[in-house]
N, C-alpha and C positions, 0 to 999 in steps of 0.2 A: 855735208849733205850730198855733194856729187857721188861718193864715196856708195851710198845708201841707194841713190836714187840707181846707177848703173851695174853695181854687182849683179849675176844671173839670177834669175828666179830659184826659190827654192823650190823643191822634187814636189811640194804639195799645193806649188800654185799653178801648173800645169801636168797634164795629164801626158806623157808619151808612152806610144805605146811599145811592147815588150819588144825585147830580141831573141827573134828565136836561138841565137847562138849561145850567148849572153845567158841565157834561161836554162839551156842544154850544159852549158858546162860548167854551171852553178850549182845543176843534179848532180853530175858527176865529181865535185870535189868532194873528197873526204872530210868529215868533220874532226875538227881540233882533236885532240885528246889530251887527258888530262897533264902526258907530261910534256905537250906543247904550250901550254896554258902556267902550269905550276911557276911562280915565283918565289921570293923568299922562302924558309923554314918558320912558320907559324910561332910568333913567339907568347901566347897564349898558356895563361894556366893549364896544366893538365887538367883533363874533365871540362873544358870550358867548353860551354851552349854552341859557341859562334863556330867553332872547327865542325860542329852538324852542317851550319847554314852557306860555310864555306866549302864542302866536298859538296853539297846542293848547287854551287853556284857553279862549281866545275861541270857537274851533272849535265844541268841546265843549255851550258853552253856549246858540251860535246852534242847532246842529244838534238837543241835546235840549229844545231848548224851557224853559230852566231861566231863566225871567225873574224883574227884579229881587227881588219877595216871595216867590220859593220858594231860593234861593243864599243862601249867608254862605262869604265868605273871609276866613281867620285866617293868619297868617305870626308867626312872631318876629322874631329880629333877625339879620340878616345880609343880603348880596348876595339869593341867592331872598327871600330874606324879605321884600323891597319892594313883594311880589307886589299888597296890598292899597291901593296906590296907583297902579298901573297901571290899576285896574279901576273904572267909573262902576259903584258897586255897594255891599251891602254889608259891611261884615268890621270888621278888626280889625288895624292894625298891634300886635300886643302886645308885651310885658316878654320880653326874654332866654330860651327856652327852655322857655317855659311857655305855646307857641300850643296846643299839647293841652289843657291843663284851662281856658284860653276855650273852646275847641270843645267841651269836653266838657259844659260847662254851657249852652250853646248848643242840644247836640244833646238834652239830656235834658229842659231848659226848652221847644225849641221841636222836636217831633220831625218836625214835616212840613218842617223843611228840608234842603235839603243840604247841608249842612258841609264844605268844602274846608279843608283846613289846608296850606300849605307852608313849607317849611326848606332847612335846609340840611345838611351833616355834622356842623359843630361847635356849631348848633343843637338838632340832633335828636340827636346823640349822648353830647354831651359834657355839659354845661350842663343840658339838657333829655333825659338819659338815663333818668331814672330813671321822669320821665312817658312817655318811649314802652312801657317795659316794663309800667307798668299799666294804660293806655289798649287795648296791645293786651291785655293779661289779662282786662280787665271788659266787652271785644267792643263800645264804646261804636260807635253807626250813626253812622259818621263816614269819609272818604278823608284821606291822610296821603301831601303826596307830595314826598320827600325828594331835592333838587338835589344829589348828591353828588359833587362833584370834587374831593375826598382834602385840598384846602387850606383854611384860612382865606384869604379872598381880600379880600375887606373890609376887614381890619386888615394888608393886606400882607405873605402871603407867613410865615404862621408852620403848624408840623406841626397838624394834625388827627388824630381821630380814624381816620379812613379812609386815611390817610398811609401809602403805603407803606413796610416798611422801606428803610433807605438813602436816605429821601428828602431832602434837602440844604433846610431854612428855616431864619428866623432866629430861631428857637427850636433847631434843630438844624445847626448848622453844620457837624459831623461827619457827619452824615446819622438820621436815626431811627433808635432802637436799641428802641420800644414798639411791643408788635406791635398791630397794626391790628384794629380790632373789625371782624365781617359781619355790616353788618346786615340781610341776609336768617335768618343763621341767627338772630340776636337775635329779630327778628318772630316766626321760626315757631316757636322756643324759649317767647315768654314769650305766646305764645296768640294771636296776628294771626288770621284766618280768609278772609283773603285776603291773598296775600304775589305781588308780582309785579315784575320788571326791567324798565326800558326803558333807550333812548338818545337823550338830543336829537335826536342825526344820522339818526331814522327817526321824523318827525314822523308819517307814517301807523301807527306801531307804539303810539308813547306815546301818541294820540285810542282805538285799541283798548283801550290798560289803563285808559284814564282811564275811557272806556263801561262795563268790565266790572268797575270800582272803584266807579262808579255805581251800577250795579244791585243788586252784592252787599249785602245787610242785616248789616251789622256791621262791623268795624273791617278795612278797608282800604289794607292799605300799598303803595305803589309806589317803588322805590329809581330815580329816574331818572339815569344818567350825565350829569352836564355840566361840558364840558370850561371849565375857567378857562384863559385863553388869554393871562392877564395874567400866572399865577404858574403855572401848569403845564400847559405846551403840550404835546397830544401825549399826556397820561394815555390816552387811551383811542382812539388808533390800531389798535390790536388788533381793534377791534369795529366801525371804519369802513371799509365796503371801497373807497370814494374815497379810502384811503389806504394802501390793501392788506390790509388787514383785512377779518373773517366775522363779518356779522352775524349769529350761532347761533341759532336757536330753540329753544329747550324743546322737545321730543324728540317727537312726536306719541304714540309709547306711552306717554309717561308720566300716570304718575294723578294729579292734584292732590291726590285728597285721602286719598294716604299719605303722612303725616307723614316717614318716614324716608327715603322714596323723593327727597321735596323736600330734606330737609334736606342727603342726600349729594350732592344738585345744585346747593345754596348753595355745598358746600364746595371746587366745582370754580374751579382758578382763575382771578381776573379775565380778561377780563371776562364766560368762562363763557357761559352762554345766558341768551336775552330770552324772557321772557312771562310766563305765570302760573306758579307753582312750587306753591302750595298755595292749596287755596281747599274749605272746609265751613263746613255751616251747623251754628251753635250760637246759643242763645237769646241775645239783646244785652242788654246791662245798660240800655238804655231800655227792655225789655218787660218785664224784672224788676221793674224798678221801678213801673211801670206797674199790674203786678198788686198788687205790694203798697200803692201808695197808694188802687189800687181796691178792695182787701177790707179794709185799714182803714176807708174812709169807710164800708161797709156797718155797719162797728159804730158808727157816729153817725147813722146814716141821720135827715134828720129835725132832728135836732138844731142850735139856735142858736151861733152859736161862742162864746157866754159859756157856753154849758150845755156845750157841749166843754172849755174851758178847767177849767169848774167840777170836771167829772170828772175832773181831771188833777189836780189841787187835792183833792181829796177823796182819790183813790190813793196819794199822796204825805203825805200825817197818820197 
């Protein structure tokens, strides 16, 4: 408890104001590029989705200037999820399904970062279901960007969550008979506050969501299509028009931030429209917390953390 009560305030429970030096040679540092950034040799199928989403993410970082002390990349386990060793940087390859509550203690421990988390379908949905639904509920200031091409592709070729029905793996050799979760509707069901679609196949579309995943304060989801070309060639021809396919925009009338307006547009079927679907602002569970460990300390203002301790000791007789 002393531990809790005496660490310093984080960056968003008090305001200080700027350095002009600090500000000046912040302009002037050059941004990463990509072969400062490059880790590992990509060990992905040829043709795979995720090599778009990852020259995006190089993109993304040279261009906002997000160098190595201000980034953290977390993955779980799967194909996307390698993501944390492709990159000269820092993150997290983690445990099975549980890259949200790394990131989630990451973003709350350190909030001037920016937290990237990537996955997959049967990462993020399956295994790792039940932290998407609270992560986006508690609005944690963190991006969430989900490689979904309907298979396990990693463990070759069995049904996923995102699996179409009738799809033919070797979990379902008959074809799928369990209907497939959306997780668009999921995010904007269980509290996302930015909810948004891309497709590998429009790398200039998915550097847009990934910017405006960025800027958004709070929990940001982006569902990106990517085609596995090892165990399901061809899912997402509908949405490529190098393959006769329309690439759909989200609808320029539409509001983002009518909840029911997005949600009847999750429910339109694949591959449906690309871009932002919802997006409002609601206070993040880093600035709640924030406030609450700022107005606890004011009730020890002063105080030794033996003499804190002692007051807790004394409450508790």
């Amino acid at each position: 408890m002393s531990a809790t009560l005496t660490e310093p305030a984080p960056p968003q429970a008090t305001v200080a104001a700027p350095d002009p030096t600090t500000a000046a040679a912040a302009a002037d540092r050059k941004p990463l590029t990509r072969k400062e950034i490059i880790g590992d040799h990509p060990t992905w199928c040829p043709g795979c989705g995720d090599f778009s989403v990852l020259a995006v993410y190089f993109k993304l970082i040279e261009k906002r200037k997000l160098w190595h002390e201000k980034i953290v990349t977390v993955a779980g386990i799967g194909c996307s999820s390698r993501f944390p060793y492709f990159l000269q940087a820092h993150g997290a390859h983690f445990i099975h399904g549980r890259a949200l509550p790394f990131a989630t203690g990451l973003s709350l421990a350190r909030p001037d970062l920016h937290v990237f988390a990537f996955g997959g379908d049967g990462d993020a949905f399956s295994i790792g279901g039940n932290h998407f639904t609270h992560t986006a509920r508690k609005n944690l200031n963190l991006t969430y960007v989900v490689m979904d091409n309907q298979v396990y592709g990693l463990t070759k070729k069995q049904t996923s969550p995102t699996s179409p029905l009738g799809f033919k793996s070797k979990t379902d050799l008959w074809g799928a008979v369990d209907y497939p979760i959306n997780p668009m509707k999921q995010a904007i069901m269980a509290g996302a506050t930015f909810v948004a679609r891309t497709s590998h196949t429009n790398p200039a579309h998915v550097l847009q969501m990934m910017e405006a995943a960025l800027d958004h304060e709070g929990f940001s989801f982006i569902e990106c299509l990517s085609e596995c070309v090892e165990f399901y060639q061809g899912a997402f021809d509908a949405s490529n028009p190098r393959k006769g396919g329309a690439f759909n925009l989200v609808p320029a009338e539409h509001d983002v931030t009518d909840e029911m307006a997005a949600y009847r547009l999750a429910g339109e079927p694949l591959p449906g429209h690309f871009g932002i679907f919802y997006q409002v602002k609601r206070p993040t569970k880093n600035a709640l917390e924030a406030k609450i460990i700022k107005d606890v300390r004011e009730k020890f203002k002063g105080l030794e953390d033996w003499q804190i301790l002692q007051k807790t000791f004394d409450r508790m007789n």
